[in-house]
Backbone as XML, in Angstrom:
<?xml version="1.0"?>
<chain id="A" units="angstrom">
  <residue number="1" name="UNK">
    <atom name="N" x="-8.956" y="-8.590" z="-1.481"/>
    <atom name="CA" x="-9.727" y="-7.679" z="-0.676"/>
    <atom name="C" x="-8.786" y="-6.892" z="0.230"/>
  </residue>
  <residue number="2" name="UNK">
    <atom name="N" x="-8.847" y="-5.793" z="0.234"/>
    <atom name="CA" x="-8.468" y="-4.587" z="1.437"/>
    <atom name="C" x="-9.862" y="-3.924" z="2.671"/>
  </residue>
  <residue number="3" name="UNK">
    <atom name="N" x="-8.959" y="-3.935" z="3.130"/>
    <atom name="CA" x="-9.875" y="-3.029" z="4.453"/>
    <atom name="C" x="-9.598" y="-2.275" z="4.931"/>
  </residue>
  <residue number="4" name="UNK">
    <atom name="N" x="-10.065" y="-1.151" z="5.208"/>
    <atom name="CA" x="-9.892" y="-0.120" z="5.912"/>
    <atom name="C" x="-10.787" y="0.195" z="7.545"/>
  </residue>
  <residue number="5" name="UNK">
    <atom name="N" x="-9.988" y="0.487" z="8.937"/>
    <atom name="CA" x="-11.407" y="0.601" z="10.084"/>
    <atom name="C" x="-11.160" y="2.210" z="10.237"/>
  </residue>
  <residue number="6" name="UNK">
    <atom name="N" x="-12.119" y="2.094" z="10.407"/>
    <atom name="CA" x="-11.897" y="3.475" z="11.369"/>
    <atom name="C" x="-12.742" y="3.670" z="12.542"/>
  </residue>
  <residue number="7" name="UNK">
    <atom name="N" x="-12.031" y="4.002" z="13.908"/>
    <atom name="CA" x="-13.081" y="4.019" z="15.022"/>
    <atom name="C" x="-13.368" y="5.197" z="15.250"/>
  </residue>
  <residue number="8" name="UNK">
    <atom name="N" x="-14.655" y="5.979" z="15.443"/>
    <atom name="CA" x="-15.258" y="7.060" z="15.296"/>
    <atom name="C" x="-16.168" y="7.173" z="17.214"/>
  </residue>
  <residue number="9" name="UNK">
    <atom name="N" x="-16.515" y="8.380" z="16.701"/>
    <atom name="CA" x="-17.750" y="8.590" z="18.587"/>
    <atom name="C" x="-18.938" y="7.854" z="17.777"/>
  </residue>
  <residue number="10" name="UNK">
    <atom name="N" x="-19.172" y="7.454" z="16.624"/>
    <atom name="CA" x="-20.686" y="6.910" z="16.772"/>
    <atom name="C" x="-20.187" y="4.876" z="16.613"/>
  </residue>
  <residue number="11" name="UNK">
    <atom name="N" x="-19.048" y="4.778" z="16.650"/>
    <atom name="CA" x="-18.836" y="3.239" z="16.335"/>
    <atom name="C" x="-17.692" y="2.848" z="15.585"/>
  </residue>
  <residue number="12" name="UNK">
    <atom name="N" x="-17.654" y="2.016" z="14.958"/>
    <atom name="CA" x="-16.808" y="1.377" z="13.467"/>
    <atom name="C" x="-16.958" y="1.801" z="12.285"/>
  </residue>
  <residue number="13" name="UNK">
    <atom name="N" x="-16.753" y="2.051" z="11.632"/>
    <atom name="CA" x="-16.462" y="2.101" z="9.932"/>
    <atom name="C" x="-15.695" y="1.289" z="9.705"/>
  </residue>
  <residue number="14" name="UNK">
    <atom name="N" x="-16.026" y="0.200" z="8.811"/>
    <atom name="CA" x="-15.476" y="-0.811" z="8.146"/>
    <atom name="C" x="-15.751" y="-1.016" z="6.319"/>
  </residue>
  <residue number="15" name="UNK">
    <atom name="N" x="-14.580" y="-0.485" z="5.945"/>
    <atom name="CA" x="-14.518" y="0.335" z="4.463"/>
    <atom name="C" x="-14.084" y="-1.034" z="3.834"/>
  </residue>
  <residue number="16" name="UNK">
    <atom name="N" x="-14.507" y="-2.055" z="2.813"/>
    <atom name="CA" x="-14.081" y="-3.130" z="1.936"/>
    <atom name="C" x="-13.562" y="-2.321" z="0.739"/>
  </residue>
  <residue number="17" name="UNK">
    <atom name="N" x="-12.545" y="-3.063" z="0.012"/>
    <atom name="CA" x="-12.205" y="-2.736" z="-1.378"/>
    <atom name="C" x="-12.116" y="-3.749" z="-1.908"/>
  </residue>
  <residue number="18" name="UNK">
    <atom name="N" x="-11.830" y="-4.025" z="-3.422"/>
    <atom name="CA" x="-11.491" y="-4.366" z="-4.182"/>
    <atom name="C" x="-12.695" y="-5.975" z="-4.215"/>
  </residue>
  <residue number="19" name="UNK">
    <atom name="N" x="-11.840" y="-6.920" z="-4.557"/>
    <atom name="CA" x="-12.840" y="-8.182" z="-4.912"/>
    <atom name="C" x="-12.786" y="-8.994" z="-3.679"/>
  </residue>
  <residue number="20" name="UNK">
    <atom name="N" x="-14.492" y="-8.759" z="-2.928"/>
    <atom name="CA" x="-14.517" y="-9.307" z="-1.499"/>
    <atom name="C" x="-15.427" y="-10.912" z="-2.427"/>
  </residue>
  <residue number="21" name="UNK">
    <atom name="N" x="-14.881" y="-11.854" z="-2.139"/>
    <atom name="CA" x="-15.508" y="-13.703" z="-2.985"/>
    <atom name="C" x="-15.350" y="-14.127" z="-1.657"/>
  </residue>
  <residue number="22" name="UNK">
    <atom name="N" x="-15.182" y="-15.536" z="-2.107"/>
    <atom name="CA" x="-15.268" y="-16.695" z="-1.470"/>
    <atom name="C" x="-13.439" y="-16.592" z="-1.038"/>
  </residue>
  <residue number="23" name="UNK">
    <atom name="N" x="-12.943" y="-16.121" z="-1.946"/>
    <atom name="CA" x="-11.516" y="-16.415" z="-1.871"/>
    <atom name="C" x="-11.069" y="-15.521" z="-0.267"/>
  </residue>
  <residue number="24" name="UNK">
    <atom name="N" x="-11.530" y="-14.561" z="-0.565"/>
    <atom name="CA" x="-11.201" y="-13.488" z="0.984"/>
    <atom name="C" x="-12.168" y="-13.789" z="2.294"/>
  </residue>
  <residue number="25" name="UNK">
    <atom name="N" x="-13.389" y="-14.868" z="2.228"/>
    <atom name="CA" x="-13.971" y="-15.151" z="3.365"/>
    <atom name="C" x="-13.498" y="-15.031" z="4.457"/>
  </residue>
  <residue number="26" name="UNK">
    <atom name="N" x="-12.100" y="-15.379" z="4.886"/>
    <atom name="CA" x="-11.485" y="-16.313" z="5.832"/>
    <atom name="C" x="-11.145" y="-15.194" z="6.418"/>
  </residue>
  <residue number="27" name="UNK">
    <atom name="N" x="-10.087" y="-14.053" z="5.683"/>
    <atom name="CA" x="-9.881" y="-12.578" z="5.899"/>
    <atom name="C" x="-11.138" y="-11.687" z="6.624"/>
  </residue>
  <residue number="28" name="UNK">
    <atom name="N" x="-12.047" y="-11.685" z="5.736"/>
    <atom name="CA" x="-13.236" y="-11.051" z="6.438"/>
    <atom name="C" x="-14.071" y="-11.198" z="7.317"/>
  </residue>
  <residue number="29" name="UNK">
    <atom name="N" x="-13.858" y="-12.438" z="7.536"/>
    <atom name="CA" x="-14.571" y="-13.034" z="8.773"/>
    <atom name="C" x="-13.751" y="-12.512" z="9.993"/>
  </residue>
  <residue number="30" name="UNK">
    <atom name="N" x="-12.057" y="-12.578" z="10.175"/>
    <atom name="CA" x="-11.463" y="-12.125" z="11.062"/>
    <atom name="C" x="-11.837" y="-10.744" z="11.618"/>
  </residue>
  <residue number="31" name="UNK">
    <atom name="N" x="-11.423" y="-10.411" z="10.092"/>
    <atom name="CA" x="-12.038" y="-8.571" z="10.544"/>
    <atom name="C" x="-13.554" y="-8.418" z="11.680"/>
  </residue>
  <residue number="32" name="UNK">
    <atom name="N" x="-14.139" y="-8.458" z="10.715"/>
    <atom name="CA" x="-15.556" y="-8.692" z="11.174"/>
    <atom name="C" x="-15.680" y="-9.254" z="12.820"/>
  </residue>
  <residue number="33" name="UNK">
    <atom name="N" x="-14.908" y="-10.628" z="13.072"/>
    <atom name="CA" x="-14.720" y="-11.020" z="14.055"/>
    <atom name="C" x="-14.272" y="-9.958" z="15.189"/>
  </residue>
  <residue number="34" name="UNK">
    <atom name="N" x="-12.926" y="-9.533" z="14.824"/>
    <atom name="CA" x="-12.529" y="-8.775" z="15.475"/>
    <atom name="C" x="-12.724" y="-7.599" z="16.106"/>
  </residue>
  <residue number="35" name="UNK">
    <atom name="N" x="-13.781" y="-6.574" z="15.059"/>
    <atom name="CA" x="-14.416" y="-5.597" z="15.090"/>
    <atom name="C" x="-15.314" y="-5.360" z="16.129"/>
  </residue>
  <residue number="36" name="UNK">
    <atom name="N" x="-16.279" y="-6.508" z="15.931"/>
    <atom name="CA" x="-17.426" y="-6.915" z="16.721"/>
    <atom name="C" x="-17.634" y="-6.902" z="17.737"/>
  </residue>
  <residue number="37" name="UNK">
    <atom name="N" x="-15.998" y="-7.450" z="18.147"/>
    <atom name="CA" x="-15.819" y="-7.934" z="19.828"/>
    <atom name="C" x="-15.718" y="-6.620" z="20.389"/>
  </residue>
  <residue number="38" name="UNK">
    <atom name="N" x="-15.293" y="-5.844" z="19.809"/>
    <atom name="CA" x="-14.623" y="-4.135" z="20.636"/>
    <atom name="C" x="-15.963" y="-3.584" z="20.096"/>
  </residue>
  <residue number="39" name="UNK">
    <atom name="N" x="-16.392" y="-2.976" z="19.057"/>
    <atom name="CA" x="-17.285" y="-2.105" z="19.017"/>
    <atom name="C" x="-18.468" y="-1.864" z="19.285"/>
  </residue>
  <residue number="40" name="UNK">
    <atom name="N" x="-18.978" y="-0.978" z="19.416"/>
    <atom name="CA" x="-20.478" y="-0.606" z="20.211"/>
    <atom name="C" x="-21.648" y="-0.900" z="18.604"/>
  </residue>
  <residue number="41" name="UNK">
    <atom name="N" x="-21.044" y="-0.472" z="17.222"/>
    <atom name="CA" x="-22.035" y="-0.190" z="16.818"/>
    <atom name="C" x="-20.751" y="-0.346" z="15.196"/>
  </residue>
  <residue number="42" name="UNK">
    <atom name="N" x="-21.776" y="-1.288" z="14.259"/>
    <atom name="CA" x="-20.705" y="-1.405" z="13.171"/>
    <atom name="C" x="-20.955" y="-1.383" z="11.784"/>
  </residue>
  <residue number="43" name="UNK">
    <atom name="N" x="-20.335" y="0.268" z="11.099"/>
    <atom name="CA" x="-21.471" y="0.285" z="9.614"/>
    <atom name="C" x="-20.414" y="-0.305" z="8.633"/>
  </residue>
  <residue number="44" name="UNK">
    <atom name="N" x="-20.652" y="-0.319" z="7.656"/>
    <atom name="CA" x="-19.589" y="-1.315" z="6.361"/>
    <atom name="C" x="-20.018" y="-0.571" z="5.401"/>
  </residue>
  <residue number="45" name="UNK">
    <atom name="N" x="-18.722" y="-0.079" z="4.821"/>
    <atom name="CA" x="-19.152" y="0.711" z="3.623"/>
    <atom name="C" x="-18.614" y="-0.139" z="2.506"/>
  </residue>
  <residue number="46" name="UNK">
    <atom name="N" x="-19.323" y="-0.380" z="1.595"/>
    <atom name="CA" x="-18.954" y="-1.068" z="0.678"/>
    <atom name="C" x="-18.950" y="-0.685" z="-0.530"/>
  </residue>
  <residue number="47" name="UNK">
    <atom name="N" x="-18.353" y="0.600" z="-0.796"/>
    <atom name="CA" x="-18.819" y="1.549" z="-2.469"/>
    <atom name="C" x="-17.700" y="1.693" z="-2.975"/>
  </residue>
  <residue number="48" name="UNK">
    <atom name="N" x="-16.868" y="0.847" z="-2.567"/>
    <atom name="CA" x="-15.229" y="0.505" z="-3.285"/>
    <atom name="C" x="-14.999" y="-0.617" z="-3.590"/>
  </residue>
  <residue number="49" name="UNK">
    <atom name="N" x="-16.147" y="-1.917" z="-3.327"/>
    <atom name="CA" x="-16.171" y="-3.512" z="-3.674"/>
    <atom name="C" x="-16.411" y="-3.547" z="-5.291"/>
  </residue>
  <residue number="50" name="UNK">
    <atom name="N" x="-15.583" y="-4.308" z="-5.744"/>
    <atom name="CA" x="-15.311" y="-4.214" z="-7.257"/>
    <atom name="C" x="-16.252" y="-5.137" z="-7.977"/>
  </residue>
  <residue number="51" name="UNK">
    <atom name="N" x="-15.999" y="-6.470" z="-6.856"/>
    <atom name="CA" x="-16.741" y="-7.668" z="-7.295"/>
    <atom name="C" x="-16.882" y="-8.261" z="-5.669"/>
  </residue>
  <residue number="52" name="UNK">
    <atom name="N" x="-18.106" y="-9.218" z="-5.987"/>
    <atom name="CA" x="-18.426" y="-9.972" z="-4.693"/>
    <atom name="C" x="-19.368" y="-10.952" z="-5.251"/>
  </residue>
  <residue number="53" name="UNK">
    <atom name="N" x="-18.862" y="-12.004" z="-4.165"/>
    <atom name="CA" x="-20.061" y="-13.255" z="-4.579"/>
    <atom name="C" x="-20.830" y="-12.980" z="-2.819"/>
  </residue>
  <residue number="54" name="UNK">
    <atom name="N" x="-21.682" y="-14.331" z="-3.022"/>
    <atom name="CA" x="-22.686" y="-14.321" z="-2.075"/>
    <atom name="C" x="-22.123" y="-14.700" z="-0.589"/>
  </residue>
  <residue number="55" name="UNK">
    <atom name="N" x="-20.870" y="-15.061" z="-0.636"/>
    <atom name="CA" x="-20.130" y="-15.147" z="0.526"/>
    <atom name="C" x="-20.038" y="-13.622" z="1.706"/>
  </residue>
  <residue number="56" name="UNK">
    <atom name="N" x="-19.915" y="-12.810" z="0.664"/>
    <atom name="CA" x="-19.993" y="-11.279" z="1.357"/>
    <atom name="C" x="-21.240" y="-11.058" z="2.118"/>
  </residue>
  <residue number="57" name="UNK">
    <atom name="N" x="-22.117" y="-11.458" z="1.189"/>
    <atom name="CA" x="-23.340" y="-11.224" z="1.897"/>
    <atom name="C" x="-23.720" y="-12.485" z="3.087"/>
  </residue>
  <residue number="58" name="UNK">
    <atom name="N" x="-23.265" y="-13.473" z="3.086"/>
    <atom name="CA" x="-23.413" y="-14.400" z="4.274"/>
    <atom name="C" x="-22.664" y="-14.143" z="5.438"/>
  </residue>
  <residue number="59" name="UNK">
    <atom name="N" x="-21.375" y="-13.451" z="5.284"/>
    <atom name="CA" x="-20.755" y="-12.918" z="6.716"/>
    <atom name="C" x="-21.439" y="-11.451" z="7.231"/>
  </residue>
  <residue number="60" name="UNK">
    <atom name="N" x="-21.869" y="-10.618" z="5.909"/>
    <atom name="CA" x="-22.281" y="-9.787" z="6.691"/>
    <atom name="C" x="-23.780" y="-9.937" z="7.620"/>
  </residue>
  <residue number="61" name="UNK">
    <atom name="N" x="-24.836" y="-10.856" z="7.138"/>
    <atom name="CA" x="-25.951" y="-11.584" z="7.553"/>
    <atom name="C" x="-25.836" y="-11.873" z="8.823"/>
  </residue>
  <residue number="62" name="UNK">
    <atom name="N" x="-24.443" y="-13.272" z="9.067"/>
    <atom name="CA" x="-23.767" y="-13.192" z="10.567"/>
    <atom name="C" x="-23.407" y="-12.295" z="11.439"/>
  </residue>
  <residue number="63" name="UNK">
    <atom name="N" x="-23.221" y="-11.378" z="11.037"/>
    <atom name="CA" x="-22.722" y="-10.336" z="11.799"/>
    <atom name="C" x="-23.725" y="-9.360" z="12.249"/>
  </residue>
  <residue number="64" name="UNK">
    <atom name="N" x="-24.562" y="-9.460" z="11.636"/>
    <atom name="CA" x="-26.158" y="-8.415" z="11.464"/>
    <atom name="C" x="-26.797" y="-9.007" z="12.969"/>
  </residue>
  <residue number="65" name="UNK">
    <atom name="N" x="-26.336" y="-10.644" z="13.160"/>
    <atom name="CA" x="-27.271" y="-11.417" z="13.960"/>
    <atom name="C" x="-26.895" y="-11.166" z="15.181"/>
  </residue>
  <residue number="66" name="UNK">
    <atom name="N" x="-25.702" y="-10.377" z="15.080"/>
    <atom name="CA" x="-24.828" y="-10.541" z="16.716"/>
    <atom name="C" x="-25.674" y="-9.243" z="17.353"/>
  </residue>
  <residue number="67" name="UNK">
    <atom name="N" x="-25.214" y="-9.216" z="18.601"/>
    <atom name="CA" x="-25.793" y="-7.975" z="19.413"/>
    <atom name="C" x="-25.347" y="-6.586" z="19.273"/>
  </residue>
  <residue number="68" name="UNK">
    <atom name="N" x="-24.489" y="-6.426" z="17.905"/>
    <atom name="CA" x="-24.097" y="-4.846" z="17.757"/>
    <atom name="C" x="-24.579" y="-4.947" z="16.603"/>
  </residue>
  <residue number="69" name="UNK">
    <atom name="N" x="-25.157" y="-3.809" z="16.712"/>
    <atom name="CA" x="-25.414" y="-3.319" z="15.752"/>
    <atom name="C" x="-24.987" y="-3.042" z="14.206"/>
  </residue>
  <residue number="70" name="UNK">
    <atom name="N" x="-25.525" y="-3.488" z="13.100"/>
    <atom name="CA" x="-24.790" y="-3.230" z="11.708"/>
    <atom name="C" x="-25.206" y="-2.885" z="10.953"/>
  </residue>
  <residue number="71" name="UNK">
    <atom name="N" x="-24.775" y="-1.959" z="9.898"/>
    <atom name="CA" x="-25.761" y="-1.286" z="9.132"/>
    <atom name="C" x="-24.531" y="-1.081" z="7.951"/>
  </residue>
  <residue number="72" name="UNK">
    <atom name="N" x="-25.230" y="-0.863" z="6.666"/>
    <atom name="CA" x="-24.212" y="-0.524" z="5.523"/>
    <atom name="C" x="-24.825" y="1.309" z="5.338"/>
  </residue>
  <residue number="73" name="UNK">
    <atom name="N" x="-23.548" y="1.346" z="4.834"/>
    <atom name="CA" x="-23.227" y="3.373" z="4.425"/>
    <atom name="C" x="-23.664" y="3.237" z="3.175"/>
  </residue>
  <residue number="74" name="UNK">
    <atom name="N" x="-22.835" y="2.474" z="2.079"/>
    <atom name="CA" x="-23.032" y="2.752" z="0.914"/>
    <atom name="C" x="-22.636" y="1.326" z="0.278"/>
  </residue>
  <residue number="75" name="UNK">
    <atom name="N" x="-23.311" y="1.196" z="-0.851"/>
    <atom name="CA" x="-22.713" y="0.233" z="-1.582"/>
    <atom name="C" x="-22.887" y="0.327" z="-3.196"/>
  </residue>
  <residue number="76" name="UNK">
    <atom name="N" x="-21.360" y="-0.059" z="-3.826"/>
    <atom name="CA" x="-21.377" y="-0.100" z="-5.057"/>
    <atom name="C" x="-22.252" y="-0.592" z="-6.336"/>
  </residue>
  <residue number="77" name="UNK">
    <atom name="N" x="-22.120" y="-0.118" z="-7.353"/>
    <atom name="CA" x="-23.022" y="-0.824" z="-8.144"/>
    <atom name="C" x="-23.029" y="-2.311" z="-8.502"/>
  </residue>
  <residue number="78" name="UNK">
    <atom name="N" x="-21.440" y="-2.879" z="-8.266"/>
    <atom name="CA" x="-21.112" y="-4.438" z="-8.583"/>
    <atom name="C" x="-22.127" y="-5.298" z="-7.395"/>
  </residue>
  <residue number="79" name="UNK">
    <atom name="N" x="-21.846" y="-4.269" z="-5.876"/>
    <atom name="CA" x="-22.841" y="-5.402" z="-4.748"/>
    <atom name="C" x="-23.947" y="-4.661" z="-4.617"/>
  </residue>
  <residue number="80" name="UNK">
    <atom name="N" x="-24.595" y="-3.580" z="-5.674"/>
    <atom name="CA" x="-26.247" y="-3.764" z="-5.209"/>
    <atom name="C" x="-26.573" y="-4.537" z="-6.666"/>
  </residue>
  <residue number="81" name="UNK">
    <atom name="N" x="-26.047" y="-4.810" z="-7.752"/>
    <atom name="CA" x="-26.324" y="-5.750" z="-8.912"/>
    <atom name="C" x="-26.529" y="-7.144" z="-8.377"/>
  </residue>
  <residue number="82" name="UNK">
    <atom name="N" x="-25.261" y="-7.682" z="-7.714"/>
    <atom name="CA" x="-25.622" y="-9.003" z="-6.716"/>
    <atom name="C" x="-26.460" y="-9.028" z="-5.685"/>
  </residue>
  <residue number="83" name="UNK">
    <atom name="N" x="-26.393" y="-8.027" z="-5.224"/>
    <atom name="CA" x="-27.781" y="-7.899" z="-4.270"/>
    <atom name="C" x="-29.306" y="-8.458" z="-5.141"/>
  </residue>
  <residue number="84" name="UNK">
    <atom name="N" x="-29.354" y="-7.454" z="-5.630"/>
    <atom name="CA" x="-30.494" y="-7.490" z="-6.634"/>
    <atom name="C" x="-30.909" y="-8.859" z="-7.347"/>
  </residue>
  <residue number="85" name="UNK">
    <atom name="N" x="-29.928" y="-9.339" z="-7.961"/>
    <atom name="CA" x="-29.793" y="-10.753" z="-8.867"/>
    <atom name="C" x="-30.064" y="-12.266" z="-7.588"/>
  </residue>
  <residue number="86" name="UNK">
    <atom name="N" x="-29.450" y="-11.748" z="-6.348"/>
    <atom name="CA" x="-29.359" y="-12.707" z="-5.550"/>
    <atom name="C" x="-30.960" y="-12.728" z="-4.694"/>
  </residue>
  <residue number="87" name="UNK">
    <atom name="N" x="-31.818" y="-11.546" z="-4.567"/>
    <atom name="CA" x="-33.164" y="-11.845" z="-4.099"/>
    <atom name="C" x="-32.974" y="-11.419" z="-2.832"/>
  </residue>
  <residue number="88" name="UNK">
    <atom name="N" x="-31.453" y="-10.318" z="-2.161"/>
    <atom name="CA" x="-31.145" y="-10.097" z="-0.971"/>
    <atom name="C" x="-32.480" y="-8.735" z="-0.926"/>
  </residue>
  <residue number="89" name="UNK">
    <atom name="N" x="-32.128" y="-8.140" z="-1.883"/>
    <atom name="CA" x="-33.440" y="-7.079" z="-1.448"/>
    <atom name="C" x="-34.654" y="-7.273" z="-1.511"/>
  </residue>
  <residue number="90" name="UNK">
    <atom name="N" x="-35.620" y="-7.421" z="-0.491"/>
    <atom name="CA" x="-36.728" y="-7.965" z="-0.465"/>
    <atom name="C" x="-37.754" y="-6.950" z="0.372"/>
  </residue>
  <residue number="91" name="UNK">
    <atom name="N" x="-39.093" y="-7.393" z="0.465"/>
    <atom name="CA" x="-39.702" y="-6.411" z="1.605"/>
    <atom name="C" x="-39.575" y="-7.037" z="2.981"/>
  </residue>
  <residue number="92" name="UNK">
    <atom name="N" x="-39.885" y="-8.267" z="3.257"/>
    <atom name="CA" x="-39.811" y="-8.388" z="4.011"/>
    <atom name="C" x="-38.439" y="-9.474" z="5.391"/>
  </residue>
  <residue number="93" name="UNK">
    <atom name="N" x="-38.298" y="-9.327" z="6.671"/>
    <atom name="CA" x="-37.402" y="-10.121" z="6.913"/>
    <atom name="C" x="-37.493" y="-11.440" z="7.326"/>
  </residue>
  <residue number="94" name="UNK">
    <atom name="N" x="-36.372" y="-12.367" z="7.138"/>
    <atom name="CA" x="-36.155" y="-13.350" z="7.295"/>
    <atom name="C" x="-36.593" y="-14.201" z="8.739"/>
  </residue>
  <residue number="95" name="UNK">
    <atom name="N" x="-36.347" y="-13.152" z="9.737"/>
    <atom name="CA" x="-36.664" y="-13.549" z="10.957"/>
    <atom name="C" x="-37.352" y="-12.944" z="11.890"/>
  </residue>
  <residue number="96" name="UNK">
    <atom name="N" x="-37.940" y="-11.731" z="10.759"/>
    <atom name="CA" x="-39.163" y="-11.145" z="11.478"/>
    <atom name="C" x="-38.675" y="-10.453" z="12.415"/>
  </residue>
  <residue number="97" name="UNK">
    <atom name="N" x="-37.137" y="-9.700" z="12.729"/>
    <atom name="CA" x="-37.460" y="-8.844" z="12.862"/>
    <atom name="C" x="-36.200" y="-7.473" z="11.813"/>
  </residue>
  <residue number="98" name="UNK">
    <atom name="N" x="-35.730" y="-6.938" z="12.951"/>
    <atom name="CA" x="-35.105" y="-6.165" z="11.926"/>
    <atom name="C" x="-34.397" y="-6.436" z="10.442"/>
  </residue>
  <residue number="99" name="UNK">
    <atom name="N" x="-34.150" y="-6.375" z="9.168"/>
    <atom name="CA" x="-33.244" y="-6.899" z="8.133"/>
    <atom name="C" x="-32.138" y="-5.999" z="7.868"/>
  </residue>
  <residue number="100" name="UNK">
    <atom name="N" x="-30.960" y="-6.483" z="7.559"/>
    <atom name="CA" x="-29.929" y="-5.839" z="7.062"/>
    <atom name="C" x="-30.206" y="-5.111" z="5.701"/>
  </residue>
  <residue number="101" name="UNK">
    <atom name="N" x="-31.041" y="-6.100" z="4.865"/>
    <atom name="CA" x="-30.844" y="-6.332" z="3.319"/>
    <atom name="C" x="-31.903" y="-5.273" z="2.980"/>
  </residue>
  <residue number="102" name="UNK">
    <atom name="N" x="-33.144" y="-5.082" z="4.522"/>
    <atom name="CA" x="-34.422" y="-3.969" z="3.792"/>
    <atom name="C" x="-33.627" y="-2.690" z="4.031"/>
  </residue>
  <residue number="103" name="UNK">
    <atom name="N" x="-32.428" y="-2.516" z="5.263"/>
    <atom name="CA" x="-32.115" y="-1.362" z="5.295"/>
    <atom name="C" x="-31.214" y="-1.067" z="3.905"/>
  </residue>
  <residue number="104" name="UNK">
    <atom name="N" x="-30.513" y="-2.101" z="2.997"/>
    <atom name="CA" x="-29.373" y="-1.631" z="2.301"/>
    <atom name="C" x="-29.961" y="-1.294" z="1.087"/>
  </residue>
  <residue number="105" name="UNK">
    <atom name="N" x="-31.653" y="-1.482" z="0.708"/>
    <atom name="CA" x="-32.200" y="-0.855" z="-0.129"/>
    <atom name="C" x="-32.229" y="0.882" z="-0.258"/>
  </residue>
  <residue number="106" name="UNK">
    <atom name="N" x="-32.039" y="1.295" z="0.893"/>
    <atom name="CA" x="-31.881" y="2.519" z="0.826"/>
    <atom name="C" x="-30.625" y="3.341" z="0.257"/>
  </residue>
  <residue number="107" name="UNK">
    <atom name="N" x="-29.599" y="2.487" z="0.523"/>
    <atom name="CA" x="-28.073" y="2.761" z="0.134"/>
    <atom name="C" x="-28.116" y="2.243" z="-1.219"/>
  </residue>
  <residue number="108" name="UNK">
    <atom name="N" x="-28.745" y="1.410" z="-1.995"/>
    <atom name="CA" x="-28.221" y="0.967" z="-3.659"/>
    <atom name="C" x="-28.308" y="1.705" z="-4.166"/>
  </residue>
  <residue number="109" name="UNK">
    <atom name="N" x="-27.569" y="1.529" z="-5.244"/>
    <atom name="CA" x="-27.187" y="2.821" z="-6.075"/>
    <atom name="C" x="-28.553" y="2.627" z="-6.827"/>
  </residue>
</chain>
């Protein structure tokens, strides 16, 4: 996995590449970690992720939960296929209130 940030006037951009698994958790969690702590507001573009298991989607879940804000830009066809297969896109949310996963229906390819 690669990453790219970029800090902008509306927040973070946090650009993933290549194969975000289980294997790069540890990596992405830092990021993520790190991001979080400084930024006001944090989108993840993910339309350069090659492959991903369900680990991707459990840090970004965590991160959804914190008090900044997170939202995805775009995402590839490999993570809206796992999306899809995994039951992340759904109507309704998990905890009643906002969802990450109803907003990233809008972004699948």
């Amino acid at each position: 996995m690669d990453s790219r940030v970029e800090h902008t006037q509306d927040g973070t951009v946090l650009t993933l590449y290549g194969d975000v698994t289980i294997e790069s958790a540890v990596e992405l969690r830092k990021v993520l970690v790190g991001e979080l702590a400084a930024a006001s507001g944090l989108t993840v573009n993910l339309a350069y992720v090659t492959r991903c298991d369900l680990s991707l989607f459990q840090l970004l879940c965590a991160a959804h939960r914190t008090s900044v804000p997170v939202r995805l830009a775009e995402v590839s066809p490999a993570v809206g296929e796992v999306m899809a297969s995994s039951g992340l896109i759904r109507g309704s949310s998990c905890t009643g209130g906002p969802c990450l996963w109803q907003r990233a229906q809008e972004v699948a390819p």
